[in-house]
C-alpha positions in Angstrom: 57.2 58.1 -25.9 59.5 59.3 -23.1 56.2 60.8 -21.2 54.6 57.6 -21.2 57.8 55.3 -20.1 57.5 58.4 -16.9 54.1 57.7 -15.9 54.2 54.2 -16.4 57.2 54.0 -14.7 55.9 56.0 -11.6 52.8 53.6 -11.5 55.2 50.2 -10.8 56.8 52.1 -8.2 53.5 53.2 -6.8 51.8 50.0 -6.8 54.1 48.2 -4.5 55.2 50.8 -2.1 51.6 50.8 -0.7 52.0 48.9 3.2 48.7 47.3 3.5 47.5 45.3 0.2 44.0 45.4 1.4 43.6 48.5 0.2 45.0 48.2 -3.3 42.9 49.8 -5.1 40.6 47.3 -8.6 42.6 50.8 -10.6 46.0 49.0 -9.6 45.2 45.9 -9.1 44.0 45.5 -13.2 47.4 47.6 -13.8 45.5 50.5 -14.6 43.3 49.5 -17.2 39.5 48.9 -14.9 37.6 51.0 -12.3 35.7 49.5 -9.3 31.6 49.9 -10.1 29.4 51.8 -7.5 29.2 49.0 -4.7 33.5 48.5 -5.0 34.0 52.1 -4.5 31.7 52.8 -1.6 33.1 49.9 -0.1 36.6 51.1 -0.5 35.5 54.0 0.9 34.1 52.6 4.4 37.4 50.5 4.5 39.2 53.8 4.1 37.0 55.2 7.1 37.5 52.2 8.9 41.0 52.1 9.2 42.2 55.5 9.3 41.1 58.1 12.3 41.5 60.9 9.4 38.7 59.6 7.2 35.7 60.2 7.6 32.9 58.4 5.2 29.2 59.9 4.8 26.2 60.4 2.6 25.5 64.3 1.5 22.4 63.5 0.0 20.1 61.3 -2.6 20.0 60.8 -6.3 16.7 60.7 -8.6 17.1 57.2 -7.8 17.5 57.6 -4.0 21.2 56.3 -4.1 23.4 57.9 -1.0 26.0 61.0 -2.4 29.3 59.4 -1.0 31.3 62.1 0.8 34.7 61.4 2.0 36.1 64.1 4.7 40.5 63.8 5.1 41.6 66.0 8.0 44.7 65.6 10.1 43.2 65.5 13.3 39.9 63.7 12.2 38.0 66.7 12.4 34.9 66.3 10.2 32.5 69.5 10.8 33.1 72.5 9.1 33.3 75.0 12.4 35.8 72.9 14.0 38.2 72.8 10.7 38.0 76.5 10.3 38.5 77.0 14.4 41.6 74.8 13.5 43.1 77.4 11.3 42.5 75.6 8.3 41.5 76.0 4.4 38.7 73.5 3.0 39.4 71.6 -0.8 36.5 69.7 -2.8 37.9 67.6 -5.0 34.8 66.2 -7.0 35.0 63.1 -9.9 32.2 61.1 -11.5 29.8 63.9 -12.6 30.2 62.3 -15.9 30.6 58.5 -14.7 32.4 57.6 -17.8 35.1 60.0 -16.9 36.4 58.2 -13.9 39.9 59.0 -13.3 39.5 61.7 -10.6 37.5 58.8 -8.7 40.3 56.1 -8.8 43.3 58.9 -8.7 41.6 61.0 -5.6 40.9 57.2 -3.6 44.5 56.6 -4.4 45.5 59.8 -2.8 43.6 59.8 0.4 44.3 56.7 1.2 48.4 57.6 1.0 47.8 60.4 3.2 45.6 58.5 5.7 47.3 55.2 5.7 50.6 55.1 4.4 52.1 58.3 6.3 53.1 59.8 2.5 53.1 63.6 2.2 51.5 64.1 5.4 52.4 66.9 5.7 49.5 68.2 3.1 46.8 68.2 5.4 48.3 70.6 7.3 46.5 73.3 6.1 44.2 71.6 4.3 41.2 69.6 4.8 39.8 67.5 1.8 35.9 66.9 1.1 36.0 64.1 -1.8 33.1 63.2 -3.8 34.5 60.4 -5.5 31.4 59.8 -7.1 28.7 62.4 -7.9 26.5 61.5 -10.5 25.5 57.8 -8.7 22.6 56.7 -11.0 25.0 57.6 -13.7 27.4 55.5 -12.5 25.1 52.3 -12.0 24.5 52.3 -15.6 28.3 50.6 -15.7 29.3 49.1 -18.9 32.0 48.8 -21.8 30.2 50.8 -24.1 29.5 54.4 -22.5 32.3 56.2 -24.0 33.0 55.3 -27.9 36.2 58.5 -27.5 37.5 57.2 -25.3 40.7 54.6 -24.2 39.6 52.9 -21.1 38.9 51.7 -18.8 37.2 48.2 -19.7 34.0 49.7 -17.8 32.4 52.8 -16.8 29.6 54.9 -16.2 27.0 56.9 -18.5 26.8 60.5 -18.7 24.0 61.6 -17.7 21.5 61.0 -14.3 18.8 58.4 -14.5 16.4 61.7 -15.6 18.9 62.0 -19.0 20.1 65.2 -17.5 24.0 66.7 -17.5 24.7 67.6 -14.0 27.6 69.5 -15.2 24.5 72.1 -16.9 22.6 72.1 -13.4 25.0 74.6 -11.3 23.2 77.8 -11.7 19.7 75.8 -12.8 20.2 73.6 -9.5 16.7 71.2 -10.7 17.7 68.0 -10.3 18.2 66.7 -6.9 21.9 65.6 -6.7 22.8 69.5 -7.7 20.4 70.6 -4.6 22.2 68.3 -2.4 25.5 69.2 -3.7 24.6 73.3 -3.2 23.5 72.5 -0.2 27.1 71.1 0.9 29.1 73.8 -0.9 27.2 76.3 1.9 27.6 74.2 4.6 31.1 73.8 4.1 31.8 77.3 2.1 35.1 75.2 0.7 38.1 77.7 -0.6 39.0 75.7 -3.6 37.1 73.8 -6.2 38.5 70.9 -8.2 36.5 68.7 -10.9 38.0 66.1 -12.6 36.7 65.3 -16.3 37.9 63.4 -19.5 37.8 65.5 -22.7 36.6 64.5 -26.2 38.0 66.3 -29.3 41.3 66.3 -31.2 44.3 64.6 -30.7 47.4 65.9 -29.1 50.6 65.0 -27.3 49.3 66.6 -23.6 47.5 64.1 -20.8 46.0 66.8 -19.1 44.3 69.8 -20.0 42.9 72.6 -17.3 40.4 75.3 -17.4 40.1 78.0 -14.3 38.1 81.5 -14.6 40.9 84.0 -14.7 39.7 86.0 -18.3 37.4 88.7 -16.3 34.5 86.8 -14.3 35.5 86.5 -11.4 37.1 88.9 -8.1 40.6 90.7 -9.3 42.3 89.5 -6.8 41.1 85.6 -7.1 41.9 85.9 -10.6 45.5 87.2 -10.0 46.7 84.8 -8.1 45.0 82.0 -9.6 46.8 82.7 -12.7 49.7 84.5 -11.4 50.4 82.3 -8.2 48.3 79.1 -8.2 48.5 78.0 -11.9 51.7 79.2 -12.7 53.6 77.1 -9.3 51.5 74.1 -11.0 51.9 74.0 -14.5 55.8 74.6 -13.9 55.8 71.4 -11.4 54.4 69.7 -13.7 56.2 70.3 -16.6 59.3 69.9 -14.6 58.2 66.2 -13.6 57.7 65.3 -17.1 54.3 66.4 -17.3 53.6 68.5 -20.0 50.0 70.6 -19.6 48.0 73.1 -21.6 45.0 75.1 -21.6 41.8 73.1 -22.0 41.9 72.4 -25.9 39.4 74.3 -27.3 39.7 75.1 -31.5 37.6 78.3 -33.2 36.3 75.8 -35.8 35.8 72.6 -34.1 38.0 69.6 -34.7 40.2 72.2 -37.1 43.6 72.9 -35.2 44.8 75.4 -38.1 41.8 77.6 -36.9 43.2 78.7 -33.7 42.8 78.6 -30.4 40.6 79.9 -27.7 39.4 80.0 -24.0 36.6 81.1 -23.2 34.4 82.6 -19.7 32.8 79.6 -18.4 28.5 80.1 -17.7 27.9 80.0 -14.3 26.0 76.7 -15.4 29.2 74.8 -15.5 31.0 73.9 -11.8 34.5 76.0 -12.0 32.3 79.1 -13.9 29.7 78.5 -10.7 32.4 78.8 -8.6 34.0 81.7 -9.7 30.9 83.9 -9.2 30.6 82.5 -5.7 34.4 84.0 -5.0 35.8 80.5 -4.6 38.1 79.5 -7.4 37.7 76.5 -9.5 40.1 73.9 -11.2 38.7 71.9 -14.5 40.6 68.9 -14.9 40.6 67.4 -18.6 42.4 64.3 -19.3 43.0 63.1 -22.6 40.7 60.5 -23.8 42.8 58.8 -26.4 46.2 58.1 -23.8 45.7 54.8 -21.5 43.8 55.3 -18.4 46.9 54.4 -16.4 48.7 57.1 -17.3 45.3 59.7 -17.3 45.0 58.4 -13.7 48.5 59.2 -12.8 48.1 62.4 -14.4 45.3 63.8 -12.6 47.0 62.1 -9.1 49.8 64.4 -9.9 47.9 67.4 -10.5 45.8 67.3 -7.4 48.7 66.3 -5.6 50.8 69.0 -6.7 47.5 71.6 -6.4 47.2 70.3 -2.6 50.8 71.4 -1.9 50.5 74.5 -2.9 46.9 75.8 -1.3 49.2 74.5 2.3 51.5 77.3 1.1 48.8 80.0 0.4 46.2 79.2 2.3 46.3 82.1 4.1 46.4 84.5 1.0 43.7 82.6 0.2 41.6 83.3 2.7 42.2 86.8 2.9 41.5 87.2 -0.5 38.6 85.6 -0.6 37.3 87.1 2.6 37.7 90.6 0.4 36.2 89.4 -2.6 33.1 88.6 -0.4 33.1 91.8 1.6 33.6 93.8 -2.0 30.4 91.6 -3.8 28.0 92.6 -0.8 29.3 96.2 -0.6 27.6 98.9 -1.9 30.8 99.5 -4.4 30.1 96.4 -6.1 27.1 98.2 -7.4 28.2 101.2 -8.4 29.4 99.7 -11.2 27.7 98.2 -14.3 27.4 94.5 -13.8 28.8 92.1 -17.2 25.8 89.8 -17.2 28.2 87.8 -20.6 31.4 87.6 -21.8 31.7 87.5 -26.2 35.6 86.5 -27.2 37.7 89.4 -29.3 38.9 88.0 -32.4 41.1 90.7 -32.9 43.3 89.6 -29.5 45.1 87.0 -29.7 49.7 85.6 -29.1 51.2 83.0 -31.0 51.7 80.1 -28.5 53.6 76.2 -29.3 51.0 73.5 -29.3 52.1 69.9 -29.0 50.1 68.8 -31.6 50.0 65.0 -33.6 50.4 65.1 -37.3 47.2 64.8 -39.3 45.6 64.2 -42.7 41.9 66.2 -44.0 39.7 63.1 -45.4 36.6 63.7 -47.2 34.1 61.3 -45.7 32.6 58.9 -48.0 30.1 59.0 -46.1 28.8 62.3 -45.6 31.3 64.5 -48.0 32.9 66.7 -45.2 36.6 67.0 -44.6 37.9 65.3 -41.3 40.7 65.3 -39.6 42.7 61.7 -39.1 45.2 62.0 -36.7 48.4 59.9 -36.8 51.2 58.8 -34.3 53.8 61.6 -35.2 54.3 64.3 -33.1 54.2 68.1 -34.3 55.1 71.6 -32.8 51.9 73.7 -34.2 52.6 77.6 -33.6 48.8 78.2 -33.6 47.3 82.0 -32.5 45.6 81.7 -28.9 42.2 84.2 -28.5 41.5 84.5 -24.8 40.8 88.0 -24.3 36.8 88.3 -23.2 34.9 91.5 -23.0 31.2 92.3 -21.3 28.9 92.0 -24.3 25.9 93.0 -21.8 25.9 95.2 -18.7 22.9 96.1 -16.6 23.1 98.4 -13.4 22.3 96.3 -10.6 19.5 97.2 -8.2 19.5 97.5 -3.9 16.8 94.7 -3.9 15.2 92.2 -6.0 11.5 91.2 -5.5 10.1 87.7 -6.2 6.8 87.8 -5.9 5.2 84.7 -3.2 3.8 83.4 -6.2 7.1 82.5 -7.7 7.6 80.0 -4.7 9.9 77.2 -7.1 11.8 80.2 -7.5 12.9 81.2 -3.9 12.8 77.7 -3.2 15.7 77.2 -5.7 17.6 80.7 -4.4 17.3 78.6 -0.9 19.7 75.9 -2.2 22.2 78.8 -3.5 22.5 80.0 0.0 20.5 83.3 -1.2 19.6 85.1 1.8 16.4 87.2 1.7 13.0 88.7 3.4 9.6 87.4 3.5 7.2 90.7 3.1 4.9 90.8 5.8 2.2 92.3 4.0 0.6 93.5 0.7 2.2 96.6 -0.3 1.8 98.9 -3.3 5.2 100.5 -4.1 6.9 101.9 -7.9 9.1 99.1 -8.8 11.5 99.0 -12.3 10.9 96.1 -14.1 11.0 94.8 -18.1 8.6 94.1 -20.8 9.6 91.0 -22.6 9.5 91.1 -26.4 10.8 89.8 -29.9 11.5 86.1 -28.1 12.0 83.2 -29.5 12.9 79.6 -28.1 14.9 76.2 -29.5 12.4 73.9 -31.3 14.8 71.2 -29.5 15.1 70.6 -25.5 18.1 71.1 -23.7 18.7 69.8 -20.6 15.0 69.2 -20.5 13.2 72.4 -21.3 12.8 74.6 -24.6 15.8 77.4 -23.7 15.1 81.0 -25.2 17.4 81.9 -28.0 16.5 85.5 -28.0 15.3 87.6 -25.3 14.5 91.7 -25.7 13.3 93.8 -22.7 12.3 97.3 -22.3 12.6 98.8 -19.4 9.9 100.4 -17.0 8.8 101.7 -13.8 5.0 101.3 -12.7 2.9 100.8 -9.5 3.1 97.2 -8.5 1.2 95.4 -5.5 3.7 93.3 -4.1 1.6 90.1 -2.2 2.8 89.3 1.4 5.2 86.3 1.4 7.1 87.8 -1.4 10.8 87.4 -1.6 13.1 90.7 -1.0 16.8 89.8 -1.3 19.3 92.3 -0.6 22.2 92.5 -2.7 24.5 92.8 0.2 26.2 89.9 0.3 28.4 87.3 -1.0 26.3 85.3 -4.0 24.9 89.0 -5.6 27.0 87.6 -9.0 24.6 84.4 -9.0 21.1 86.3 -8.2 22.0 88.6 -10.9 22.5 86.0 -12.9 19.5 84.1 -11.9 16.7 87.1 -12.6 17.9 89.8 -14.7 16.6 88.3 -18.1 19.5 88.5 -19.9 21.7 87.0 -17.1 24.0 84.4 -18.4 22.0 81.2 -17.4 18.6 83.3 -15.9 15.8 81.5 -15.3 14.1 83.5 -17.9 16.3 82.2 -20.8 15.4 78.1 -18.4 11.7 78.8 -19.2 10.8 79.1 -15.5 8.4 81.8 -16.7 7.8 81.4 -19.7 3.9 81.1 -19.0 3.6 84.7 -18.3 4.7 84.8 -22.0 1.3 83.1 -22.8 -2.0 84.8 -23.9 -5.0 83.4 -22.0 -7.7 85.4 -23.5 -9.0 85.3 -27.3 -11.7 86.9 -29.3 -14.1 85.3 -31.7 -13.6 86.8 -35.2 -17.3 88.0 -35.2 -16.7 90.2 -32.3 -13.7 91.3 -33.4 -14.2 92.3 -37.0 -16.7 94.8 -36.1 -14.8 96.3 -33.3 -12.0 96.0 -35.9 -14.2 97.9 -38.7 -15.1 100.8 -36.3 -11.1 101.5 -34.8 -9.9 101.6 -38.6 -12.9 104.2 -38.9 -12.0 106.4 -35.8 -8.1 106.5 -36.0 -6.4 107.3 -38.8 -3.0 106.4 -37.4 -4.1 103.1 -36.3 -5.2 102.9 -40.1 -1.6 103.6 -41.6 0.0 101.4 -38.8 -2.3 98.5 -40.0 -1.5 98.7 -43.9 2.2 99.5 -42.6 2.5 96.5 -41.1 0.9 94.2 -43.9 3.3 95.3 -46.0 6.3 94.6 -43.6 4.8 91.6 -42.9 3.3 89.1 -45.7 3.1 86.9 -43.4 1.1 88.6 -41.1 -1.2 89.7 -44.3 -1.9 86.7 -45.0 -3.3 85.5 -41.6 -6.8 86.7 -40.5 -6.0 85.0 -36.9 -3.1 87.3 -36.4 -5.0 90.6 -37.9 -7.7 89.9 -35.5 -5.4 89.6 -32.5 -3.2 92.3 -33.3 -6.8 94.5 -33.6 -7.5 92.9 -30.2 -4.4 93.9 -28.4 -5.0 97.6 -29.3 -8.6 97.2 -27.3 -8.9 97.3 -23.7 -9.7 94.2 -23.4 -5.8 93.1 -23.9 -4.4 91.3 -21.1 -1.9 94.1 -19.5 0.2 91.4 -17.8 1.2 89.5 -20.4 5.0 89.2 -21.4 5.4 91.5 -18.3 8.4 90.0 -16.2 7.3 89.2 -12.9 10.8 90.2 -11.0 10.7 93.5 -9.5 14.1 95.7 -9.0 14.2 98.9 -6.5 17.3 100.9 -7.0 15.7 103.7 -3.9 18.1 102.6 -1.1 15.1 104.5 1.5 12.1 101.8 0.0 14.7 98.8 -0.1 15.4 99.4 3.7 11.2 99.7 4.4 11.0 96.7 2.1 13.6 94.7 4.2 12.2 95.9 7.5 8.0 95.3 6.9 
């Protein structure tokens, strides 16, 4: 129990060294075991503004609801637009809690922390570098849906939020699909501001273990690297040793190869660009995943994320400048015609055959079969355990593709561009019809999930082949470049195989549809006569109904398959309406006309 008589130690001495009792926080004032709803925090949050010349409170946007997105800018000097922070020499942080509502630690912790460096003259000295943007809470119609019953994990507080938005979707799936309008308002921010550090503060489910805190940041192959160096090198190595010193022991986000079975192993994973920190990452701007421990008190998950982004704040006002130069490479290299001369990894699979021993602080448990439902379970209990448990974090490309000098969305497309517009995409409206060769795919063998997610039907298989044809590309079309920085999120928004394309979201899926049909007494004589004339279409037919009993068996099918051999078959169908040109001569016409 030493950890916990640290933290809850540190939280007495905290919660009476603060000069102005006004601005207690509900957190301290329950002795850390409630959170303020919606209405308490914003109101803390104009009392913050209020009394402190560094803090600056406003709205970034609406929820599905039409709720404000609270915004909270810290900056020395007061500064709150982006131009003048960056004139001032300084870095930009965005510390973001309450995606999930009923993980609200990073809310109460990050409140806690502005308000000591805006009111009460502590550690001052970490905005000097530094400016904070703080969502302290993002998912607002979430949040409003406050109650003791959101989180059945979980160990406090009394009250929180729900998980999802008031349409029943994750935000923290939306990054790369950007549909719902808090992520387009949030996207929108990121490019206004272009911040140089990402943090997002969560609450984990799972097993149970002796750490508070658990991290995740993209330093296994996705992103720049040089960001990935000294993320892991500089950045997470200076923080988990702080930690650790101060009594803080950390690990890896906990993540078992058989779920819920610690004797399995270990392993970390490439985060999808779908997720926040593995969005951020392919925008060249590293990102820190906060996961506290559901089962310790809230008290001490708050102080533990309060330390962390404490601790992560002191040391971005050491590097900020190696930050910004590497990150100012990382862009130039992305929209450089180098980046493309190499094949880009459009997924990541885990080697099982890579892998160190590593000590896991671990609690002592029991396998239960269920009465209920006859599986083994694990029951944890209150002794602590060393586990030496193998760690698998090695990640290799499992799919490459050669990336082209342009991309062409056809004007049709519009909720397309108009979603590469909130990712800060930067392209060229074609000024009139033109006929040019352009590569493309051929969609084929695909199958979806029976079951939503996220609120569509997600392809589980996609399978392309490649071609090249004459394609009339309509005035108004999009042409985007690959030169610049976001080329890692357009490729992974339109190649079909991208990890989170909006091929695999079902944004065009209806192009997978046939619109034409033929009654069977048309087609069984037209059927009759092409078995007659061509022998090879013969042999491919009784082929195929012996490959396929299924098929046999099914006079719709026979029909249609005799109908997609005619010329009366729709030529457009399962033909992928994105257009690549790899001819650097056409790309420039296309980007000039």
């Amino acid at each position: 129990m030493k950890n916990i008589f640290v933290y809850c130690f540190f939280f007495v001495v905290f919660s009476t060294d603060s000069q102005d009792t006004a601005f207690i926080t509900k957190y301290e004032k329950s002795g850390g075991t409630e959170t303020a709803n919606f209405s308490e925090t914003i109101e803390y949050c104009h009392h913050l503004d209020e009394a402190s010349p560094r803090i600056t409170y406003r709205g970034f946007g609406k929820s599905a609801r039409g709720k404000e997105l609270p915004l909270l800018i810290a900056d020395k000097d007061g500064l709150k637009d982006p131009a003048a922070i960056r004139s001032a020499g300084r870095i930009v942080l965005l510390i973001q809690a309450c995606i999930h509502p009923g993980e609200c630690e990073g809310k109460d912790a990050g409140l806690m922390l502005l308000r000591d460096l805006a009111l009460n003259d502590k550690n001052t000295g970490l905005l000097n570098h530094v400016s904070i943007l703080f969502i302290p809470v993002f998912n607002v119609d979430g949040f409003e849906r406050f109650g003791p019953y959101n989180r059945i994990n979980q160990n406090g507080p009394k009250e929180m939020g729900w998980r999802v938005n008031a349409n029943n979707l994750n935000l923290n799936r939306d990054y790369l699909k950007a549909e719902t309008p808090e992520m387009q308002a949030w996207l929108q921010l990121f490019n206004q501001w272009d911040p140089d550090f990402f943090i997002d503060t969560h609450t984990t489910d799972g097993a149970d273990y002796q750490y508070v805190l658990t991290y995740g940041m993209e330093t296994t192959g996705d992103m720049d690297p040089g960001l990935s160096s000294w993320s892991n090198d500089i950045f997470m190595k200076e923080l988990n040793d702080g930690m650790t010193k101060d009594g803080f022991p950390v690990f890896p986000y906990i993540d078992f190869r058989d779920w819920h079975n610690p004797e399995s192993g270990l392993v970390t994973e490439v985060s999808p660009p779908m997720l926040s920190q593995g969005y951020t990452s392919s925008r060249n701007r590293p990102g820190l995943l906060i996961e506290t421990h559901m089962l310790k008190p809230y008290d001490i998950r708050v102080r533990a994320t309060y330390e962390y982004l404490k601790k992560s704040l002191a040391i971005l006002n050491e590097e900020y400048l190696t930050l910004k130069s590497l990150e100012k490479k990382a862009d130039e290299m992305v929209a450089s015609e180098n980046f493309r001369k190499y094949d880009f990894p459009l997924h990541f699979n885990l080697s099982d055959k890579d892998s160190i021993m590593v000590d896991f602080l671990g609690m002592e448990y029991e396998k239960i079969t269920s009465e209920i439902t006859g599986e083994i379970y694990f029951k944890y209990g209150t002794k602590r355990k060393t586990y030496h448990l193998s760690s698998f974090s090695k990640s290799i490309p499992s799919a490459f593709v050669k990336l082209p000098e342009v991309y062409i969305v056809p004007v049709e497309w519009k909720n397309v561009i108009q979603l590469l517009d909130f990712h800060g995409v930067k392209y060229h409206l074609l000024s009139k019809d033109t006929m040019i060769p352009v590569s493309s795919y051929t969609l084929k063998n695909l199958k979806w999930n029976a079951n939503p997610y996220e609120g569509r039907h997600t392809m589980t298989q996609i399978e392309t082949d490649e071609i090249t044809e004459e394609r009339l590309i309509p005035s108004g079309s999009a042409i985007i470049s690959l030169n610049q920085p976001c080329a890692r999120v357009i490729a992974y928004i339109l190649e079909p195989n991208g990890n989170g394309s909006y091929l695999s979201w079902g944004f065009f899926d209806a192009v997978t549809e046939q619109k034409e049909h033929a009654e069977h007494y048309v087609m069984e004589e037209i059927a009759l006569k092409m078995l007659k004339d061509d022998p090879a279409l013969k042999a491919e037919f009784e082929k195929k109904k012996v490959a396929e009993p299924g098929f046999a068996k099914n006079p719709d099918w026979i029909l249609n398959w005799f109908f997609s051999k005619t010329l009366y078959w729709d030529k457009h169908i399962d033909a992928y309406p994105i257009g690549k040109i790899f001819d650097k001569v056409i790309a420039k016409r296309l980007l000039e006309e």
